[in-house]
N, C-alpha and C positions, 0 to 999 in steps of 0.2 A: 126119410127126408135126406141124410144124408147118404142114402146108393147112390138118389138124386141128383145134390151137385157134387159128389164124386164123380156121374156120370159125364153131366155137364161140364163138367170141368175138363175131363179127359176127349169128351168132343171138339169144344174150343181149342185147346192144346194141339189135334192132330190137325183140324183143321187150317189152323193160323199155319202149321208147319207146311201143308202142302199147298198154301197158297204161299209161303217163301219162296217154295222150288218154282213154282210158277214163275213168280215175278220178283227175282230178283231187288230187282234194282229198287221198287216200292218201298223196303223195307226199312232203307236210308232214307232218313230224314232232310226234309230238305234243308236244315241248320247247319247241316255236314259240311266244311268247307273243304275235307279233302277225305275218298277215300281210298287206302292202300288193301290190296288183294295180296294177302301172303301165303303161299302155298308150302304147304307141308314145315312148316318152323324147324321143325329136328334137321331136315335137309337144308334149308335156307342158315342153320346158325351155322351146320357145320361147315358148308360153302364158306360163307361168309371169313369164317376163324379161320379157312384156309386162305383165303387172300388176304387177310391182314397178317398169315406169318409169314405169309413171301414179298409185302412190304415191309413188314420188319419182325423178321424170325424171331421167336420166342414170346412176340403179342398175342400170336392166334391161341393157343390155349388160355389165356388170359383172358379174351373177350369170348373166348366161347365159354367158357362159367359165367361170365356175367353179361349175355347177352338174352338167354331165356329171360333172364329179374328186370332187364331194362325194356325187354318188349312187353311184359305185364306190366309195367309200371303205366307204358305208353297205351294200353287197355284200360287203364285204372281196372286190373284184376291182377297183381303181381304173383300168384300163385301160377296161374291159368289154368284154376280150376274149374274143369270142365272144359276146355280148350284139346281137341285132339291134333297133337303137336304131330302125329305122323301123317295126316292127311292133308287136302287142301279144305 
């Protein structure tokens, strides 16, 4: 019984994933009032800590430590565990 819904389980699992890749955009809910696509995080914090230290030198390493904690926070997952921060 339980090969069973181990099996089961791992069917739904792959399944539900490759109808992600499918269809995208299904997967958002339509309560969503806004969604942001953010590609690759490790690239986007460090961009990012680099324009804020050439608006004011010496912030960008500042908000680059504390910009990974504040976009998990904006996830409600502040870890981002499970989150692979080098891809899209």
């Amino acid at each position: 019984m339980r090969i069973l819904s181990l099996a089961t389980l791992l069917f739904v699992l792959i399944t539900h994933s490759i109808s992600a890749q499918d269809a995208p955009l299904e997967m958002i809910p339509g309560s969503a009032s806004l969604v942001i696509r953010l590609q690759a995080p490790e690239t986007t914090v460090a961009e990012l800590a680099a324009f804020i230290n050439k608006v004011q030198p010496g912030l960008g390493d500042l908000a680059k430590g504390q910009l990974p904690a504040a976009l998990g926070l904006g996830l409600s997952n502040p870890t981002l565990a499970g989150v692979d921060q080098t891809q899209d």
